[in-house]
Backbone as CSV, one residue per row, in Angstrom:
resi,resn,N_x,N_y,N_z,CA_x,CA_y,CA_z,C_x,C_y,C_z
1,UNK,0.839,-1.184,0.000,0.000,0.000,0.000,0.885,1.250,0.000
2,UNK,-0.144,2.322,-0.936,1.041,3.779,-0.724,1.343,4.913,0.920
3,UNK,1.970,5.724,1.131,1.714,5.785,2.100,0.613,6.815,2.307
4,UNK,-0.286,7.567,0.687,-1.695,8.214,1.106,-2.540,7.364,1.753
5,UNK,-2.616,6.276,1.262,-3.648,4.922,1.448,-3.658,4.575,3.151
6,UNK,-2.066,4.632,3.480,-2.059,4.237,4.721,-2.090,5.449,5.548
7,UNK,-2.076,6.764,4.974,-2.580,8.296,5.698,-4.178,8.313,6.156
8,UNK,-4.908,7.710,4.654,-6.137,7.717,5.150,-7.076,6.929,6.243
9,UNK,-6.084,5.402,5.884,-6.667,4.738,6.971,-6.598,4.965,8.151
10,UNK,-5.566,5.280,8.938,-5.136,5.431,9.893,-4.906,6.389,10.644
11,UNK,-5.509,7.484,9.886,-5.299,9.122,10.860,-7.329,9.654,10.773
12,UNK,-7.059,10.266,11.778,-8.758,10.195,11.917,-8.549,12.047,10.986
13,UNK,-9.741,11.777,9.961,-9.581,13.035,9.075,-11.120,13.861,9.327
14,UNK,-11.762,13.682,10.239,-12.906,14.616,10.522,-12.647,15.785,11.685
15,UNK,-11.240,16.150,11.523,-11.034,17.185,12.313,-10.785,18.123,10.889
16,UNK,-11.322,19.222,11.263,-11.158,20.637,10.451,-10.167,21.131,11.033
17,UNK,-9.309,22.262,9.665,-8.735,23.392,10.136,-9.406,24.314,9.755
18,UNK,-9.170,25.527,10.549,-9.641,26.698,10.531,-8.912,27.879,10.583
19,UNK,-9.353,29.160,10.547,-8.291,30.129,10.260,-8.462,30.489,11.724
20,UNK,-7.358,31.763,11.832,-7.793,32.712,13.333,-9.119,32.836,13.640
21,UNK,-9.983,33.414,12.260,-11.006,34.322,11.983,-12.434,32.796,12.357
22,UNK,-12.102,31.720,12.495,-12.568,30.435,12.277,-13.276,29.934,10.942
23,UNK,-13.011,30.537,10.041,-13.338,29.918,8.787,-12.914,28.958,8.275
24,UNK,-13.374,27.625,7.623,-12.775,26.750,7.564,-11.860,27.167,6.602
25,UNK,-10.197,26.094,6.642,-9.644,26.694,5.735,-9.713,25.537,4.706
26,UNK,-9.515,26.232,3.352,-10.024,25.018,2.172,-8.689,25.154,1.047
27,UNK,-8.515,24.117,0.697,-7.192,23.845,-0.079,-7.147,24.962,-1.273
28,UNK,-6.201,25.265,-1.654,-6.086,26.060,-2.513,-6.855,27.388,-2.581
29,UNK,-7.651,27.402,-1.342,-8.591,28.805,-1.646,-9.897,27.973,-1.931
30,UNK,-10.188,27.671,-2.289,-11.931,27.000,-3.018,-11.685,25.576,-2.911
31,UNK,-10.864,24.792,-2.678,-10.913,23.370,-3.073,-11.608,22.788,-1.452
32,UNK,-11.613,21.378,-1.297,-11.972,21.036,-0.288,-11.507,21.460,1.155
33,UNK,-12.270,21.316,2.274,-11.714,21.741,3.139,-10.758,20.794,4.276
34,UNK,-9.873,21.604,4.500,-8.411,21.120,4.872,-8.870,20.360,6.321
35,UNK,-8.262,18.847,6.352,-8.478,18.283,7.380,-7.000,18.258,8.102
36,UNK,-7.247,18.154,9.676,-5.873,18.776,10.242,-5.370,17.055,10.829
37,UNK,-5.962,16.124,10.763,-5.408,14.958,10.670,-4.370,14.799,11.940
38,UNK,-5.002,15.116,13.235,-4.684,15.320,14.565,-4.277,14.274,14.735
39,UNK,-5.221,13.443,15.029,-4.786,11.800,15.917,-4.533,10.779,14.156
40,UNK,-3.756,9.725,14.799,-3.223,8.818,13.752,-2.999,7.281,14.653
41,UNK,-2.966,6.673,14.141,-3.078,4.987,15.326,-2.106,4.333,14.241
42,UNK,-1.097,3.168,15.101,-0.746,2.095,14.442,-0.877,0.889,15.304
43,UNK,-0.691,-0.008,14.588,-1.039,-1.491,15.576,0.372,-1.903,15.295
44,UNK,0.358,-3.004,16.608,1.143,-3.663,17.113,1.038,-4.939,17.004
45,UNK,0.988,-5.868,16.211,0.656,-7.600,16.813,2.074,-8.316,17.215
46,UNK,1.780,-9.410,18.112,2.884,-9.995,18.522,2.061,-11.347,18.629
47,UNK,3.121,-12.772,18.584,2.669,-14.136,18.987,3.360,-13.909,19.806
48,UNK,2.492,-14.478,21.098,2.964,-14.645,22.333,4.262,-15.816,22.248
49,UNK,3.239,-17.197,21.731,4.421,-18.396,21.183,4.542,-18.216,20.361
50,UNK,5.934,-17.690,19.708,6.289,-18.123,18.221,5.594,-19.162,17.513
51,UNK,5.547,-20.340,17.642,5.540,-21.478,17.209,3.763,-21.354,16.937
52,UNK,3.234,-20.850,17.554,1.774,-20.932,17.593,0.943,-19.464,16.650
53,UNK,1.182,-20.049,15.481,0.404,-18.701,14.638,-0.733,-18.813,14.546
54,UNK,-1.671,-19.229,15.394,-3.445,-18.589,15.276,-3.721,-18.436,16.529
55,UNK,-2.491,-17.512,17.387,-2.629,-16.297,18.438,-1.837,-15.572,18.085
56,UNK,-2.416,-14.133,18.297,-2.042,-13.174,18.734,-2.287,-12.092,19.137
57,UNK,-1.640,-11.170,19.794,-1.880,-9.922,20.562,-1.833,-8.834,19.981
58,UNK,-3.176,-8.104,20.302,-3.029,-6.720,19.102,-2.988,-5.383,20.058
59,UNK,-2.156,-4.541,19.488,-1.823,-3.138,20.641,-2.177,-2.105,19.618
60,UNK,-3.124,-1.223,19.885,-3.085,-0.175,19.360,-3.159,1.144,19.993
61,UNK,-1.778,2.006,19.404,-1.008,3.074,19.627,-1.992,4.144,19.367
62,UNK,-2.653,5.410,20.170,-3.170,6.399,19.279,-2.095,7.666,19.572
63,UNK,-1.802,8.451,18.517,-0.666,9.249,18.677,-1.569,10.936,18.676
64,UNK,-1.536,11.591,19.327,-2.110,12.739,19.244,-1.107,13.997,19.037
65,UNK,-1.520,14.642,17.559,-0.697,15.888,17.168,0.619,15.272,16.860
66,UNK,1.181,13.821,16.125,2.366,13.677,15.612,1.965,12.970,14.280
67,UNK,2.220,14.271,13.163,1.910,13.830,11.673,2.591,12.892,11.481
68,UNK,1.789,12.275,10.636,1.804,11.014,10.420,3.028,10.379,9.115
69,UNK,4.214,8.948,9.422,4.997,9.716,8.729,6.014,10.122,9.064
70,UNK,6.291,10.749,10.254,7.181,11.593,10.382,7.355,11.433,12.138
71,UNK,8.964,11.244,12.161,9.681,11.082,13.568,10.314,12.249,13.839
72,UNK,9.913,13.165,14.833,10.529,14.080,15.546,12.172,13.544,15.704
73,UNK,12.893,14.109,15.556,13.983,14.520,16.120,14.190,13.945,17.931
74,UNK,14.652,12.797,18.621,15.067,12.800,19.644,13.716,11.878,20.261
75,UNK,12.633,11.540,19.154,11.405,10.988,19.531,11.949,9.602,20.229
76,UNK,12.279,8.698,19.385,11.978,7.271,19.976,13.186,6.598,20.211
77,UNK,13.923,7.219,21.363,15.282,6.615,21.349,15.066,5.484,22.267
78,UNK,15.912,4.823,22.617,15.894,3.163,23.165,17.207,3.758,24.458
79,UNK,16.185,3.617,26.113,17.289,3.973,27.082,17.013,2.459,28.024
80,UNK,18.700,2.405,28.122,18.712,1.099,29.237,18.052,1.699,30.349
81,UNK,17.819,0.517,31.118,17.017,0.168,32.108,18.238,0.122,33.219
82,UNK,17.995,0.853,34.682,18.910,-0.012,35.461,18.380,-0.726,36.455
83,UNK,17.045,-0.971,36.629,15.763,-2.002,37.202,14.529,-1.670,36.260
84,UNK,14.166,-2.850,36.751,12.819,-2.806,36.208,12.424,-3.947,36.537
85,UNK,11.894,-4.765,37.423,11.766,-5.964,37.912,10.452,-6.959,37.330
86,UNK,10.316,-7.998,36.831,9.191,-8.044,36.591,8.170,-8.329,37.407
87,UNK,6.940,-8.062,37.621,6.096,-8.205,38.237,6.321,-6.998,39.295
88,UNK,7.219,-6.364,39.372,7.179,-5.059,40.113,6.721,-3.716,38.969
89,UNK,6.389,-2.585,39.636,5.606,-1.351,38.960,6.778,-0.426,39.238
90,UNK,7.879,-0.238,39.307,9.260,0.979,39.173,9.695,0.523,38.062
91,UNK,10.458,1.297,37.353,11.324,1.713,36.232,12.618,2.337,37.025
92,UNK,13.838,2.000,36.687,14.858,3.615,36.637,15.099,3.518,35.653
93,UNK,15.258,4.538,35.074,16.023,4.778,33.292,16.792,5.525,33.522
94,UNK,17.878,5.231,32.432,19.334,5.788,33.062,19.642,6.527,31.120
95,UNK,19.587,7.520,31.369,19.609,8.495,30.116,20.777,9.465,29.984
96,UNK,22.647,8.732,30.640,23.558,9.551,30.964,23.819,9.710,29.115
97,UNK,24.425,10.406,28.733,24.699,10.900,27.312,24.138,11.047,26.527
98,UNK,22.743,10.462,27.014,21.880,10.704,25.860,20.245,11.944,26.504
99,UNK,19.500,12.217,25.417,18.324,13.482,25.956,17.895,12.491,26.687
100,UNK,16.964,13.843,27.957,16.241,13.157,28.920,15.156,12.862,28.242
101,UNK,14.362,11.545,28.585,13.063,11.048,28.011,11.917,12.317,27.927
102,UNK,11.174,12.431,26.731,9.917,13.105,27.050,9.066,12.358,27.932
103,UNK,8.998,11.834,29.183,8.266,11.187,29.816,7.630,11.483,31.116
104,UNK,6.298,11.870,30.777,5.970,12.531,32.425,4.411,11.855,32.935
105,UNK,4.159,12.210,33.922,2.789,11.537,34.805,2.116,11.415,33.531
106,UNK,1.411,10.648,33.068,0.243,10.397,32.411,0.956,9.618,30.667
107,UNK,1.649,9.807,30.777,2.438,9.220,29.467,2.954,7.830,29.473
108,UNK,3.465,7.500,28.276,3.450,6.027,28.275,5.018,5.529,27.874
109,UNK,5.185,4.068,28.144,6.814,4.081,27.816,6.474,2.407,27.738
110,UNK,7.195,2.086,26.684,7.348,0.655,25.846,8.389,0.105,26.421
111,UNK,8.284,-0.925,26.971,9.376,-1.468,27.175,9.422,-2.813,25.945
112,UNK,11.435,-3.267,25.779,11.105,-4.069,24.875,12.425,-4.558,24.957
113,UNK,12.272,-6.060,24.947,12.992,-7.222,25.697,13.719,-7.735,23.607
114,UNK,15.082,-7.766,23.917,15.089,-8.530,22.642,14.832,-10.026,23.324
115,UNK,14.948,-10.525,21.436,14.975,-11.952,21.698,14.511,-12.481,20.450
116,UNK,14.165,-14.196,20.269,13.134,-13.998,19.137,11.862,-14.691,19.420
117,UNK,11.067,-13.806,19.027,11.097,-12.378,19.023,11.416,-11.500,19.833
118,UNK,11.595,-10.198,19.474,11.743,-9.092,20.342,9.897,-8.482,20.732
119,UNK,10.021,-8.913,22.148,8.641,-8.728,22.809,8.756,-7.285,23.097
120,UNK,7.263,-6.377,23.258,6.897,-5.824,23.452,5.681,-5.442,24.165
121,UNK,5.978,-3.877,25.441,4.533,-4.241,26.083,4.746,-2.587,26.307
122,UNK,3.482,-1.976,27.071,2.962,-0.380,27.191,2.703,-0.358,28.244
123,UNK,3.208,0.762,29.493,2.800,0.764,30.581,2.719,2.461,31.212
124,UNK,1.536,3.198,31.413,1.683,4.047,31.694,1.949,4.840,32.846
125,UNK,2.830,6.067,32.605,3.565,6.407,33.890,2.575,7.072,34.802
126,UNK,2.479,7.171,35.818,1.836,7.938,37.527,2.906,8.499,38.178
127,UNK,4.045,8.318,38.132,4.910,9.639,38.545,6.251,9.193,38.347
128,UNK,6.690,10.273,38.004,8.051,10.611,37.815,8.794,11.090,38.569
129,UNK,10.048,10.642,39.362,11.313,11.029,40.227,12.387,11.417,39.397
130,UNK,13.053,12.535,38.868,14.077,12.946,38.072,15.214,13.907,38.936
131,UNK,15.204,13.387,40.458,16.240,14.445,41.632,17.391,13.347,41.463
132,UNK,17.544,12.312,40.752,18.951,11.910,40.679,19.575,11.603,39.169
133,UNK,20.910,12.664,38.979,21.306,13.148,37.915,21.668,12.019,36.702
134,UNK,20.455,12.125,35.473,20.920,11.032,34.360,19.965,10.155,35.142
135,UNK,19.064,10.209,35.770,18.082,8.501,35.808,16.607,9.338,36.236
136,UNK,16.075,8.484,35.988,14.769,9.042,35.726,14.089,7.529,36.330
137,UNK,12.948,7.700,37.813,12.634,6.751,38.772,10.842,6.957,38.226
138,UNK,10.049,5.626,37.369,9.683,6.087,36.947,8.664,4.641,37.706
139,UNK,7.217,5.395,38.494,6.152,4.739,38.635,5.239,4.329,37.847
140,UNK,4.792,2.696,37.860,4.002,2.348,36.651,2.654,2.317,37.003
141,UNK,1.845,2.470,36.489,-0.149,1.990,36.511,0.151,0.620,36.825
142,UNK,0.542,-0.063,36.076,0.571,-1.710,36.417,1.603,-2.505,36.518
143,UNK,1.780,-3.737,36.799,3.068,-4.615,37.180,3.779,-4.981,35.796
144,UNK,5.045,-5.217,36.079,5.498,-5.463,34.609,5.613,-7.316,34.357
145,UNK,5.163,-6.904,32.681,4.762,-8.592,32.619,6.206,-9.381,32.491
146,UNK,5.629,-10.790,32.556,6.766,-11.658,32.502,7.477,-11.739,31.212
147,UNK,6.858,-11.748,30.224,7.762,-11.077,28.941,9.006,-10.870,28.871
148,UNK,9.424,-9.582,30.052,10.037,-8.735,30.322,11.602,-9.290,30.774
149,UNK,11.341,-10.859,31.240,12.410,-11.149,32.216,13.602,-11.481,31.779
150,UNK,13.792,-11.608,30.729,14.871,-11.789,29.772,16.042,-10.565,30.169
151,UNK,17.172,-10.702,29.176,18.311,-9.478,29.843,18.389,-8.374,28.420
152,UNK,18.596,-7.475,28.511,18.416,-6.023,27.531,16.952,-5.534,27.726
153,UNK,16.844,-5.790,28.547,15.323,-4.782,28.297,15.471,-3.281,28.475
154,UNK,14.741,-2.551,27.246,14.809,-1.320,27.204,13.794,-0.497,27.284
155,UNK,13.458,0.754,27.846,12.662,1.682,27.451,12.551,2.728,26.286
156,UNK,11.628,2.558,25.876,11.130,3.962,24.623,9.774,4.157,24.895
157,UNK,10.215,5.653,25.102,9.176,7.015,25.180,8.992,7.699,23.697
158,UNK,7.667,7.461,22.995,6.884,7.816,21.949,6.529,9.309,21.773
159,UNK,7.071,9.729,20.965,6.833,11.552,20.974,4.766,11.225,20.704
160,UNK,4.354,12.318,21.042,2.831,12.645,20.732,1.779,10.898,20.898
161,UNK,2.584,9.793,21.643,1.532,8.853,22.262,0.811,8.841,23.362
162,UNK,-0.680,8.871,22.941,-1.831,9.352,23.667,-2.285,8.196,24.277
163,UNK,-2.433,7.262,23.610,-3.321,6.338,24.297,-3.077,5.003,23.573
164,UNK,-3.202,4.097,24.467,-2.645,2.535,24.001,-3.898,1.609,24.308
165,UNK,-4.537,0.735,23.482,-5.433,0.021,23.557,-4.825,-1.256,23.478
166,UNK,-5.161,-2.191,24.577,-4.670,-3.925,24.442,-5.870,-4.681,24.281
167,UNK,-5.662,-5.400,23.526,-6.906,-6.497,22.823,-6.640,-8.036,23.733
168,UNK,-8.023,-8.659,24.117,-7.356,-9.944,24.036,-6.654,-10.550,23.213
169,UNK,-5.837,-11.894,23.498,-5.449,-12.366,22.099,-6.602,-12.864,20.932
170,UNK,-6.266,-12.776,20.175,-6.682,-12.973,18.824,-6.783,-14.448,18.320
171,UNK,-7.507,-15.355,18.526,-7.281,-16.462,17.805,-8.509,-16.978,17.000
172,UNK,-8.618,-17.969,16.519,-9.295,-18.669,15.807,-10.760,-18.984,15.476
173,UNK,-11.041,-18.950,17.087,-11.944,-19.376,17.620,-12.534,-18.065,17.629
């Protein structure tokens, strides 16, 4: 597919722009009127078991105000972990040389275990501790899954991710 095809599907286009004056604004002067294509979603699937392809897990990302397409500058970098326990709800992220995470109360952060596959899961933050220099002590909504327990696990913080939807798994039946 092109990537208009995958613009249209996937970015919600019933938001208008408008001028100062609030007139809608319309392409070219007279042509249709300009949709501002705010929110945009991508999915995520993963097999839990490799081996077992009629499961799987579907995650969907909604990104608010990040055109679609297009990676900010400093958006989705990958910071080691220096805990993160599984089945415990703390994070520290340790961000010495590199930018501090965009990551604050209400935002979300991926953690993601290589391997094969390289698993993936979404857990959103409730507060942030940043009083010790280069780590960032970061409280979760929920426990971290077993997924997780493997060694490299990393965090990434999503420029403009709003909201994360988890599906049951997906199978057959």
């Amino acid at each position: 597919s092109s990537f208009p095809q995958a613009y249209r599907f996937c970015t919600l286009l019933d938001d208008m722009t408008f001028d100062p004056a609030g007139v809608p604004v319309r392409t070219g002067g007279s042509g249709p009127v300009e949709r501002a294509g705010r929110y945009n979603w991508a999915a995520v699937l993963q097999r839990p078991q490799n081996g077992d392809r009629n499961v799987s897990d579907l995650t969907v990302l909604v990104f608010d105000g990040r055109a679609a397409g297009f990676t900010p500058t400093n958006a989705e970098i990958a910071y080691p972990l220096i805990s993160g326990p599984v089945g415990g709800t703390t994070l520290v992220i340790d961000y010495t040389g590199l930018t501090k995470p965009l990551l604050g109360k209400g935002r979300w952060v991926m953690l993601a275990t290589p391997g094969t596959p390289t698993t993936v899961s979404f857990y959103r933050a409730v507060s942030i501790n940043d009083e010790t220099p280069d780590r960032l002590t970061v409280e979760l909504g929920a426990a971290i899954k077993n997924l997780h327990s493997g060694t490299g696990t990393q965090a990434v913080v999503f420029a403009g991710l709003a909201e994360v939807f988890e599906r049951p798994p997906l199978t057959p039946q």
